[in-house]
C-alpha positions as CSV (number, residue, x, y, z in Angstrom):
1,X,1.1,32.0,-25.3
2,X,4.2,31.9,-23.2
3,X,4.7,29.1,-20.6
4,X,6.5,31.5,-18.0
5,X,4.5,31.1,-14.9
6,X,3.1,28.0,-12.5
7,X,-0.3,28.4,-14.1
8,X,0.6,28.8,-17.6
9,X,2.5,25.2,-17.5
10,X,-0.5,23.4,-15.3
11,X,-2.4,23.9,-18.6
12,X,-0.5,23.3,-21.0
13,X,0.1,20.2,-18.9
14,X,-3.7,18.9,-18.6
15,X,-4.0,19.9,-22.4
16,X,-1.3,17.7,-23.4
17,X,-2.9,15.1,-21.0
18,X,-5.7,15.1,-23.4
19,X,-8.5,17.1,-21.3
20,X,-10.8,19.2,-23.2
21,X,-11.5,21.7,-20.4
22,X,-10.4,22.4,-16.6
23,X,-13.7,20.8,-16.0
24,X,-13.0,17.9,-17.5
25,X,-9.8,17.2,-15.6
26,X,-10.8,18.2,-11.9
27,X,-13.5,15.5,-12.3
28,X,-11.1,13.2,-13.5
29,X,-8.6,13.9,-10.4
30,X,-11.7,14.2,-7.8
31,X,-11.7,18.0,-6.9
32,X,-13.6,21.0,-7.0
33,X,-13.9,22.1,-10.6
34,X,-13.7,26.0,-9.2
35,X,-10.8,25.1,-7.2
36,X,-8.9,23.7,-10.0
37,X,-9.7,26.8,-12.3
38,X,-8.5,29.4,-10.1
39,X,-5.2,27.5,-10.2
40,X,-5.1,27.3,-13.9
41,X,-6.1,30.5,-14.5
42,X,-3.7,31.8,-11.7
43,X,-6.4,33.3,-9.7
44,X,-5.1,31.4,-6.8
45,X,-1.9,30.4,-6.4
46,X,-1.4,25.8,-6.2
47,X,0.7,24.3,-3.1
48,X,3.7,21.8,-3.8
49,X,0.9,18.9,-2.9
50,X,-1.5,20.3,-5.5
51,X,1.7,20.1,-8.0
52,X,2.0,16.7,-6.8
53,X,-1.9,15.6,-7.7
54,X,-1.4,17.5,-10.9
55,X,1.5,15.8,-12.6
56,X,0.7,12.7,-11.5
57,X,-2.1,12.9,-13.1
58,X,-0.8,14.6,-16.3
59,X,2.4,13.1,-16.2
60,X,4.7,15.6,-15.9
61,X,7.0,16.4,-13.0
62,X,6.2,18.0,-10.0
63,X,9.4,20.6,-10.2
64,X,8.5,21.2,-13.9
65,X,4.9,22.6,-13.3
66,X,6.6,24.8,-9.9
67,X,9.6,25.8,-11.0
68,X,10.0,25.3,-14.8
69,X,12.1,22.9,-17.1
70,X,16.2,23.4,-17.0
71,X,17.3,25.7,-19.1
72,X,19.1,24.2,-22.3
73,X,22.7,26.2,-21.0
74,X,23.7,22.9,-19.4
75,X,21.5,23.7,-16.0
76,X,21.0,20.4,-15.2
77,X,17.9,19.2,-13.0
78,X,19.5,17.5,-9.7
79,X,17.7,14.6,-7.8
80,X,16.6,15.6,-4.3
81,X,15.2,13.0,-2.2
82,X,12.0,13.3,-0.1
83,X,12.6,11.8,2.9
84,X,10.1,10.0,4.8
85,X,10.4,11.6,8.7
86,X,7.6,13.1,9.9
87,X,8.7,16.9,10.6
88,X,6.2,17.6,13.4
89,X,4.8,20.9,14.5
90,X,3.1,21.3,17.2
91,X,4.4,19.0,20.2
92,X,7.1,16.5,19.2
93,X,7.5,15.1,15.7
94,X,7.4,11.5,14.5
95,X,11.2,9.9,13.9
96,X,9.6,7.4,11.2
97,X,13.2,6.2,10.4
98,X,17.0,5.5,11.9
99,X,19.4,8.6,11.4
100,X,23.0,7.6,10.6
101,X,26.1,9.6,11.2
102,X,28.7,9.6,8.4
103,X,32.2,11.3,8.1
104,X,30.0,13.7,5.1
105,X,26.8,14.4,7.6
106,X,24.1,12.6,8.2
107,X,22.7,10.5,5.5
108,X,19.6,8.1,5.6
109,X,18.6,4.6,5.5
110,X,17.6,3.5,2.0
111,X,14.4,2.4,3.2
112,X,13.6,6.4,4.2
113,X,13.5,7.7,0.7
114,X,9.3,8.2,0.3
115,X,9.9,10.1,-3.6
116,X,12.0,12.0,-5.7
117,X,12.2,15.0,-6.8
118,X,14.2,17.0,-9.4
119,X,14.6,20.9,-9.6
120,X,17.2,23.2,-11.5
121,X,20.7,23.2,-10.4
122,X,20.7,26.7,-10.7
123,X,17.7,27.0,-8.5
124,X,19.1,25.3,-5.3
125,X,22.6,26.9,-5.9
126,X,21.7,30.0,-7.2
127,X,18.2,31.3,-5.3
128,X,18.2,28.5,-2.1
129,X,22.0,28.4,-1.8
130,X,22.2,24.7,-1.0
131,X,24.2,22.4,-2.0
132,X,21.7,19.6,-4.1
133,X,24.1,16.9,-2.2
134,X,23.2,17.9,0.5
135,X,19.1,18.9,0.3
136,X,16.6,17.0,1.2
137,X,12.6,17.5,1.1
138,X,10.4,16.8,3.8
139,X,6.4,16.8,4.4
140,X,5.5,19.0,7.3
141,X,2.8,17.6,9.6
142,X,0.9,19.5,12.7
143,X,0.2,23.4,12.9
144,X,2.7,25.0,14.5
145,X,3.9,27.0,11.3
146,X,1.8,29.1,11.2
147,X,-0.2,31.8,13.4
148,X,-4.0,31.0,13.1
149,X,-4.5,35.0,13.7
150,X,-1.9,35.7,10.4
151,X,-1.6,32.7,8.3
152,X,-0.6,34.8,5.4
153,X,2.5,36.1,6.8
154,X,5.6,35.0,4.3
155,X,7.3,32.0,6.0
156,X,4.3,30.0,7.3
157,X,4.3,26.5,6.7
158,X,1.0,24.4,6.6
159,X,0.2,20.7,6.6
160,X,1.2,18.9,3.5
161,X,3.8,21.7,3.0
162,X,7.0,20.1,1.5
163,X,10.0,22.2,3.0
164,X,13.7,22.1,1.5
165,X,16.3,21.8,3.7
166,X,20.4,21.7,4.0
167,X,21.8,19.1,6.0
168,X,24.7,20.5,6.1
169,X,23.7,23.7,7.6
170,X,24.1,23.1,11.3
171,X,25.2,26.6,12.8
172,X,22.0,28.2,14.2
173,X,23.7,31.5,13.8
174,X,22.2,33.7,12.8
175,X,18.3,32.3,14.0
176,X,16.3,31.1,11.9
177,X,13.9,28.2,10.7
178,X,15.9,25.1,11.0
179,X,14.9,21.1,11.1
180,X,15.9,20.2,14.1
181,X,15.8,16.1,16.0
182,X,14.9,17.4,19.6
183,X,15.6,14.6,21.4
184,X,11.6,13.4,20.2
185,X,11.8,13.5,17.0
186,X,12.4,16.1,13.7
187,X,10.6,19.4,14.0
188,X,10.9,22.3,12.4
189,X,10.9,25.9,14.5
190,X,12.6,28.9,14.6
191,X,16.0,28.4,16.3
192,X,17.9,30.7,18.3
193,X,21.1,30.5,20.1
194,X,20.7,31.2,24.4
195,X,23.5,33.5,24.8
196,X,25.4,32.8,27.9
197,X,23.9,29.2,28.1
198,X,26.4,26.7,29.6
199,X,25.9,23.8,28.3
200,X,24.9,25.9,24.8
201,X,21.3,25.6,24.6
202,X,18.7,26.3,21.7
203,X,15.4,27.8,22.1
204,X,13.2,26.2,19.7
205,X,9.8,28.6,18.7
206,X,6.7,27.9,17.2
207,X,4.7,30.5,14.6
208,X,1.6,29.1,16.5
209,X,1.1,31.1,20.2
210,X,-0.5,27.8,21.3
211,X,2.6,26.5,21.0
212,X,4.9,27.6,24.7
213,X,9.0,27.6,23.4
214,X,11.1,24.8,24.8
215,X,14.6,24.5,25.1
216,X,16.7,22.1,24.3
217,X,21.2,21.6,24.4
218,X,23.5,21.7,21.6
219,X,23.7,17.8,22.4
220,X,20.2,17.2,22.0
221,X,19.9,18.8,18.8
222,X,20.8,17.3,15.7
């Protein structure tokens, strides 16, 4: 059977782990037995935190069962660090650590780094076009990412959510979904530029209609 797809590698992963049936291992790890058998049998598809519960307990990698092993051509799998700053949704995020400016960007204490992961070079280059120096991974807290009336809608992010993102990016031009410090803390919205602003200000826009836009400068933001 070929390995190809999310579902295929979660279980080849549990029966490598040494469970009998898919049964067997959702007891083991604490969770519906039906909800762990869609995912296996790909009936459903399994979120970055289920990958997470799932090679922990297999031990495998998290980027292995989402995105598949590095190709033997020399694509190497790159480190990317998951950084422990609460990326809030709704009103302001948590700032759980110190940001520090550097002549390359803004880095991080070494205190802030919650995990690691590691994912294809040729992913991050080649699909995400970031630079893996550069990326970081972050947990998104709060509900502002998506609309309760369309959660489905492609680019909604949920709580627990792991989201990529390129420090180096820093032109909100054109808009789109950008990790933003507002002043508050780091939130992730949907950025756009106020044209004729002066100071330059960003309008910063939820998914959730609860959620009123606020604006903030081009100072504010980081």
């Amino acid at each position: 059977m070929a390995h190809d797809e999310p579902h295929h590698r979660l279980r080849k992963a549990r029966e490598m782990a040494g469970y009998a049936s898919a049964a067997a291992a959702a007891e083991a790890m604490g969770i519906k037995a039906s909800t762990y058998t869609h995912h296996e049998n790909g009936t459903r598809e399994f979120s970055r935190q289920d990958a997470t519960l799932y090679a922990r307990k297999f031990k495998v990698r998290p980027a292995w069962l989402m995105f598949d092993e590095p190709e033997a051509t020399g694509d190497r799998a790159k480190k990317i660090r998951e950084v422990d700053i609460r990326a809030g949704a709704g009103g302001p995020g948590v700032e759980s650590v110190a940001l520090l400016e550097t002549t390359n960007g803004v880095t991080l204490a070494a205190d802030a780094v919650a995990a690691t992961w590691e994912m294809p070079d040729s992913f991050l280059r080649g699909q995400l076009r970031i630079n893996p120096e550069r990326a970081w991974v972050v947990e998104v807290v709060g509900d502002s990412g998506y609309d309760p009336a369309n959660p489905n809608a492609p680019g909604s992010l949920f709580p627990g959510d792991r989201a990529i993102i390129d420090t180096g990016d820093v032109r909100p031009s054109p808009a789109g979904h950008f990790a933003v410090f507002d002043g508050m803390g780091l939130v992730i919205k949907m950025v756009e530029v106020i044209a004729g602003s002066d100071p330059l200000r960003l309008r910063l826009v939820s998914r959730n209609p609860l959620y009123n836009p606020y604006e903030v400068t081009l100072d504010e933001a980081k």
